[in-house]
Backbone bond lengths (Angstrom), bond angles and torsions (degrees), N, CA, C in turn:
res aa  C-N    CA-C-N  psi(-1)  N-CA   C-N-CA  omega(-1)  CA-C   N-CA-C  phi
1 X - - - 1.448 - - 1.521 108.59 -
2 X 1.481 119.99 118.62 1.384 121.39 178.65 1.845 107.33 -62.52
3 X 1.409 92.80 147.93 1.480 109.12 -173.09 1.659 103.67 -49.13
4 X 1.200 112.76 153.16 1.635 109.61 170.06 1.677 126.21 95.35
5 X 1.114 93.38 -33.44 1.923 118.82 -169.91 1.648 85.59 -56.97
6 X 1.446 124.13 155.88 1.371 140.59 156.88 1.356 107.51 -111.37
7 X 1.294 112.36 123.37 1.093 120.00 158.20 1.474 127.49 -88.70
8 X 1.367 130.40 132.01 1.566 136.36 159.09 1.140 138.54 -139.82
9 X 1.526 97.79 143.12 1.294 117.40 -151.64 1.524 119.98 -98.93
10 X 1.146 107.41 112.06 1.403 137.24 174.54 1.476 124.92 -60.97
11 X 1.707 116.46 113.41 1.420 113.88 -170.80 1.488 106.50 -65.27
12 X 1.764 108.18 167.85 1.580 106.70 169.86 1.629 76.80 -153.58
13 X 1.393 77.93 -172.24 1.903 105.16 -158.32 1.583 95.93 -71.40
14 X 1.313 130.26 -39.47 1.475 123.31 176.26 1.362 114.65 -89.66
15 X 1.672 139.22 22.24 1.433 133.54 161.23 1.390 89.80 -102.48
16 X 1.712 134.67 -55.33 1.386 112.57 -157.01 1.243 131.54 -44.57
17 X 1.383 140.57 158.13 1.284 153.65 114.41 1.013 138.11 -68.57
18 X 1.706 119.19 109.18 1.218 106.60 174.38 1.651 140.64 -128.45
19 X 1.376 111.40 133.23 2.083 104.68 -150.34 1.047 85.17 -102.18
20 X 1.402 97.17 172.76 1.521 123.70 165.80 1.037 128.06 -103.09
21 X 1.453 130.22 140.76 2.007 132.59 175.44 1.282 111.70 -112.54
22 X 1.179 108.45 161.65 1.904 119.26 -169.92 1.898 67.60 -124.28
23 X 1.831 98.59 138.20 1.710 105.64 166.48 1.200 92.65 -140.06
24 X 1.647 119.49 122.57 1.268 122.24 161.45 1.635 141.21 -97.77
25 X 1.122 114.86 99.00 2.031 129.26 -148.19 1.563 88.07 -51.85
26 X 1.110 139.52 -36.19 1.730 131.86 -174.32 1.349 106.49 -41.48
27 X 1.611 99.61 123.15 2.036 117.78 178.57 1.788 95.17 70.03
28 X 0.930 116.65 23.68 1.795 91.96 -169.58 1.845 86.88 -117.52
29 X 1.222 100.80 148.95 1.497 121.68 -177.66 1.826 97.37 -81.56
30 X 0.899 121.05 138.36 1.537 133.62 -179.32 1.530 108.66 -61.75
31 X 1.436 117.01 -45.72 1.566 94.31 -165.81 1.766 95.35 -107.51
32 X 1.153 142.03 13.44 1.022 143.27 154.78 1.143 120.61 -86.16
33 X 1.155 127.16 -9.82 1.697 140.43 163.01 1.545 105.70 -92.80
34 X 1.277 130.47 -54.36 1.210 124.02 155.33 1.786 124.57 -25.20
35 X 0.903 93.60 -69.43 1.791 106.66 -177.52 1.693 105.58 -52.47
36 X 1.518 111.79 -51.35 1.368 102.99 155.06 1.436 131.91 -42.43
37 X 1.519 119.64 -75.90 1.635 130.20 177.85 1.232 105.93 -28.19
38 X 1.817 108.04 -43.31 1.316 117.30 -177.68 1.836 120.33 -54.64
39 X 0.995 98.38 -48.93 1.502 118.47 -170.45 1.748 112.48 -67.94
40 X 1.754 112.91 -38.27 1.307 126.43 145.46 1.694 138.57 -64.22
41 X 1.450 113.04 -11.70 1.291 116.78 160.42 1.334 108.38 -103.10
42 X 0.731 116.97 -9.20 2.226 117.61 160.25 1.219 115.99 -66.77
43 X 1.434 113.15 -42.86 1.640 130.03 -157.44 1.571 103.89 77.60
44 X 0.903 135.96 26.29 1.376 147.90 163.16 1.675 122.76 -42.82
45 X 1.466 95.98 -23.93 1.817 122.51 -177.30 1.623 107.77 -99.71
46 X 1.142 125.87 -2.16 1.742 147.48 -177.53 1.352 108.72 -105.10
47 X 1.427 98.12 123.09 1.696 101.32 178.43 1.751 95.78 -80.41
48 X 1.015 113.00 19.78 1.818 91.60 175.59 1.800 94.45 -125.51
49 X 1.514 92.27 17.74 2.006 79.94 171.41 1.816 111.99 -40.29
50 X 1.796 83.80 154.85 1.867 90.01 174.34 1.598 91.80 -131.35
51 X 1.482 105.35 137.27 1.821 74.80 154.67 1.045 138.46 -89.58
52 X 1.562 120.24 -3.71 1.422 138.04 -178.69 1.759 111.31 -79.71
53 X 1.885 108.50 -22.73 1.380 99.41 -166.28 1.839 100.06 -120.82
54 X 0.902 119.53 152.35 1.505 149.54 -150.28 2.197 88.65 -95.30
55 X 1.733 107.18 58.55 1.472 126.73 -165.50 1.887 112.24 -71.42
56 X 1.865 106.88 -13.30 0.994 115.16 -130.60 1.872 98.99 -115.58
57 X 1.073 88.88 158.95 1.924 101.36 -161.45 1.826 120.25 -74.12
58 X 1.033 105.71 163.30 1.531 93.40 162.66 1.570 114.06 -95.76
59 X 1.456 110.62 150.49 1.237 127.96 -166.56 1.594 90.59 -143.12
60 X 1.878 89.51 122.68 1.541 113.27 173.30 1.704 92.78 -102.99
61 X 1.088 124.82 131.45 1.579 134.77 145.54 1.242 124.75 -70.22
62 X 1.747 148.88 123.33 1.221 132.16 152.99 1.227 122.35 -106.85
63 X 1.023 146.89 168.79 1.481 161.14 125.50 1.553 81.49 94.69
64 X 1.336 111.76 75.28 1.517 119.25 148.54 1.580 131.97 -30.94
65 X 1.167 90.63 -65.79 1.563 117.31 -166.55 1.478 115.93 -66.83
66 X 1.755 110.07 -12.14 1.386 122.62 166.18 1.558 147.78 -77.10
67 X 2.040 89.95 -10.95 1.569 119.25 -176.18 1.357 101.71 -44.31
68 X 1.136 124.66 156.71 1.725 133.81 146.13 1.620 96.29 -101.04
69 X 1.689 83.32 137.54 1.492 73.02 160.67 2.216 88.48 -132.87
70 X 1.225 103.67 157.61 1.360 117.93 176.62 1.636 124.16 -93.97
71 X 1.251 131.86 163.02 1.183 135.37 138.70 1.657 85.46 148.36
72 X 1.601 99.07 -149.91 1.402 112.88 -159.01 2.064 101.71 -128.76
73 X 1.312 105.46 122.40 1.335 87.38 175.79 1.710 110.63 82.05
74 X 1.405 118.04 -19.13 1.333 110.46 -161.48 1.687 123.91 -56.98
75 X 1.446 93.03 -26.98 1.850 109.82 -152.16 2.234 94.42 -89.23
76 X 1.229 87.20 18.73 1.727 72.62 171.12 1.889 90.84 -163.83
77 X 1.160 122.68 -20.09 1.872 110.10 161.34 1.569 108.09 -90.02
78 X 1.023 105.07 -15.47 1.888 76.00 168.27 1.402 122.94 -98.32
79 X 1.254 126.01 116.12 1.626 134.25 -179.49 1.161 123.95 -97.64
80 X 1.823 122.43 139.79 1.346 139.17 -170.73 1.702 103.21 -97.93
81 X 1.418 136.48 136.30 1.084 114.40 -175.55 1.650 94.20 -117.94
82 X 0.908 117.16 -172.09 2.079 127.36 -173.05 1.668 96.37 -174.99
83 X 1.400 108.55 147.95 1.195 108.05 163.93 1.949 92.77 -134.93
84 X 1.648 88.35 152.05 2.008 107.11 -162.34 1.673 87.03 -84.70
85 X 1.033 145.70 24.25 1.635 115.80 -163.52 1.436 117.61 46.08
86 X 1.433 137.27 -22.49 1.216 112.45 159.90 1.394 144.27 -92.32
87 X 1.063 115.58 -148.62 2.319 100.28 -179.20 0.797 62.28 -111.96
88 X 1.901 61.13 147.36 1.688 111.57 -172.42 1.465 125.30 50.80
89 X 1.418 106.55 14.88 1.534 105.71 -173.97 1.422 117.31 -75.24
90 X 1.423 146.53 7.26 1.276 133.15 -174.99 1.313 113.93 -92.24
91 X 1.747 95.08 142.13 1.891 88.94 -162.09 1.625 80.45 -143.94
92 X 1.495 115.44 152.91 1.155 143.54 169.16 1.301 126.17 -103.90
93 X 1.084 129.25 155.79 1.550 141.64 170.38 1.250 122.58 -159.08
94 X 0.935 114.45 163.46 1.865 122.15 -156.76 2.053 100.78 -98.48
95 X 0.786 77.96 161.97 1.877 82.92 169.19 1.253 120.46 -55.83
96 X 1.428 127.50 -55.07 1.027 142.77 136.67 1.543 118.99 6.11
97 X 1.377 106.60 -60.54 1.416 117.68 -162.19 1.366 105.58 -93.50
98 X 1.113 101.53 -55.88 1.694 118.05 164.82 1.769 109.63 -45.21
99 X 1.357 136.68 -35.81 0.909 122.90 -179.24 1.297 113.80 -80.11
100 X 1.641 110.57 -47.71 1.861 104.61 171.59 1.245 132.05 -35.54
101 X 1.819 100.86 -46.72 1.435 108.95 170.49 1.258 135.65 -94.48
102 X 1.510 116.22 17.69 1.425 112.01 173.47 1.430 94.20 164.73
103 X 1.567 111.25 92.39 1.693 125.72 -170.98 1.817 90.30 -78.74
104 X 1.086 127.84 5.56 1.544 114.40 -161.42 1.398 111.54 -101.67
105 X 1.660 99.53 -24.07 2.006 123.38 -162.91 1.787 68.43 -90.09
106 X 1.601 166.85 -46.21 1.079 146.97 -85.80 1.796 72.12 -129.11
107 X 0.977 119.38 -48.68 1.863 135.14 -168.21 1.286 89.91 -74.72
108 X 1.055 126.13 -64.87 1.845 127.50 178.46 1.114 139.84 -28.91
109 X 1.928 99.43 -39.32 1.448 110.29 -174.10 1.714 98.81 -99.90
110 X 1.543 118.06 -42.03 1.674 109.03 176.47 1.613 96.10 -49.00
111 X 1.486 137.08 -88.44 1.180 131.91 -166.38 1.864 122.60 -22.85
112 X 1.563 89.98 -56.73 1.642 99.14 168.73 1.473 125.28 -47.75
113 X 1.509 103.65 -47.77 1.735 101.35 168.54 1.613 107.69 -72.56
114 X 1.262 140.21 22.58 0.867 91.69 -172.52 1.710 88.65 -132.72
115 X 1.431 102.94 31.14 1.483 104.31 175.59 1.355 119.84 -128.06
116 X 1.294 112.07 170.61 1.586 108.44 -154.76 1.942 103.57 -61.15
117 X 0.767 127.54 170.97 2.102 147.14 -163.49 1.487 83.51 -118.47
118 X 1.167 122.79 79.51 1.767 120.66 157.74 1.615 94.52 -152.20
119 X 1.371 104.42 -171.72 1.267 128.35 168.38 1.635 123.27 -65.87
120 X 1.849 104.66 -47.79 1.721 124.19 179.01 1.833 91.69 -72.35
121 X 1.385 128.12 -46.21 1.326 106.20 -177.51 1.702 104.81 -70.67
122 X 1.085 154.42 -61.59 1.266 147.00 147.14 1.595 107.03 13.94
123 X 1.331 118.07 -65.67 1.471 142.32 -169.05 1.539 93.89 -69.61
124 X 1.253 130.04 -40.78 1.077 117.43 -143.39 2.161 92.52 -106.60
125 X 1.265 119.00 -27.42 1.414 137.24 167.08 1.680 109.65 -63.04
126 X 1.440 121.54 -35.73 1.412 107.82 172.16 1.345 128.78 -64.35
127 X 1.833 106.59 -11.63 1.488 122.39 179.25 1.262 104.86 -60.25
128 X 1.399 140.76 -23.99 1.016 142.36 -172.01 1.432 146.67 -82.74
129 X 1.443 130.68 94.17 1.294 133.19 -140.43 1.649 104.79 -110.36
130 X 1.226 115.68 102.79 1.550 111.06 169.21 1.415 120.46 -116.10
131 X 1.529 116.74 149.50 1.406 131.86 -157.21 1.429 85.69 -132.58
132 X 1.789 100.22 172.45 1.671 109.78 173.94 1.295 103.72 -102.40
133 X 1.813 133.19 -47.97 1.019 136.92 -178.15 1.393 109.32 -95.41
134 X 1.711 107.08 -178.67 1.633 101.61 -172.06 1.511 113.87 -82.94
135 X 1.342 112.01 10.91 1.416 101.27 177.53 1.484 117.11 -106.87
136 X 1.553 132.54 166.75 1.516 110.58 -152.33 1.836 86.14 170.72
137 X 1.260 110.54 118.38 1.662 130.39 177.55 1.913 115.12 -54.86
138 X 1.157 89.01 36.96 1.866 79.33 -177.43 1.316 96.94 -139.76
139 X 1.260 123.78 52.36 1.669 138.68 166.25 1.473 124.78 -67.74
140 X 1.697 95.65 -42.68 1.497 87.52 162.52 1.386 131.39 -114.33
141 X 1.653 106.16 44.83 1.197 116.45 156.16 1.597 103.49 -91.88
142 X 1.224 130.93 -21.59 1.499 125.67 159.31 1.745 96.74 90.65
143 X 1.378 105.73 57.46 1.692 98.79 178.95 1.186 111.24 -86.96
144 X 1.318 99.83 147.86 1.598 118.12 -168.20 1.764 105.07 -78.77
145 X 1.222 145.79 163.23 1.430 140.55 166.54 1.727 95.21 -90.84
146 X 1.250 105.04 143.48 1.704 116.02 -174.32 1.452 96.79 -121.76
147 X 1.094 103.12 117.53 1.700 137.47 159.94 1.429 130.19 -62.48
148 X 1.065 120.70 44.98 1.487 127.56 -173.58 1.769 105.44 -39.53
């Protein structure tokens, strides 16, 4: 190797490490916590990020139902859509509605948009565990609390 050259080193599936975080939505603005979670299921926060390899941590969510989210108007113009598998089955609902009945799909979908549209982001979005209250079955994975 001629003098000078830099070499770098590229993660693979047998160098990573990967920990776990406890994230708690209380006082936290919805899509600014998103963009975070986001940035921690990438590995985006790891000096050995790859973009080709899946570098990025698990992230537990708690206390769903505690997010703020901001703006004007938001909690009844912004709509979630689903379709039932049957005709004519696609039905909509507002944030609003969506949050009463399930503050967890509300954390799910900001985080979800906000990761890459491939297969490795797919891979990298199942890391993601959200609850409504602060309690949540992954105790003895020993998650650390993350400090944004």
């Amino acid at each position: 190797m001629p003098i000078g050259t830099i070499r770098t080193t590229m993660a693979n599936d047998q160098t990573i490490e990967q920990a776990w975080h406890v994230v708690s939505c209380k006082d936290r603005i919805l899509g600014r916590l998103a963009a975070d979670i986001a940035r921690v299921l990438q590995g985006k926060h790891k000096a050995t990020y790859t973009p080709h390899v899946d570098t990025g941590d698990f992230v537990v969510v708690t206390d769903a139902e505690l997010v703020t989210i901001t703006g004007t108007n938001v909690w009844s113009q912004r709509r979630y859509g689903r379709y039932t598998h049957h005709v004519g089955g696609y039905k909509e609902e507002s944030l609003g509605e969506l949050f009463d009945r399930a503050p967890e799909r509300v954390v799910e979908f900001a985080v979800r948009r906000m990761m890459p549209k491939t297969a490795l982001g797919r891979k990298m979005f199942s890391k993601l565990k959200v609850y409504r209250g602060s309690a949540h079955p992954h105790g003895a994975q020993n998650p650390v609390e993350w400090k944004f």
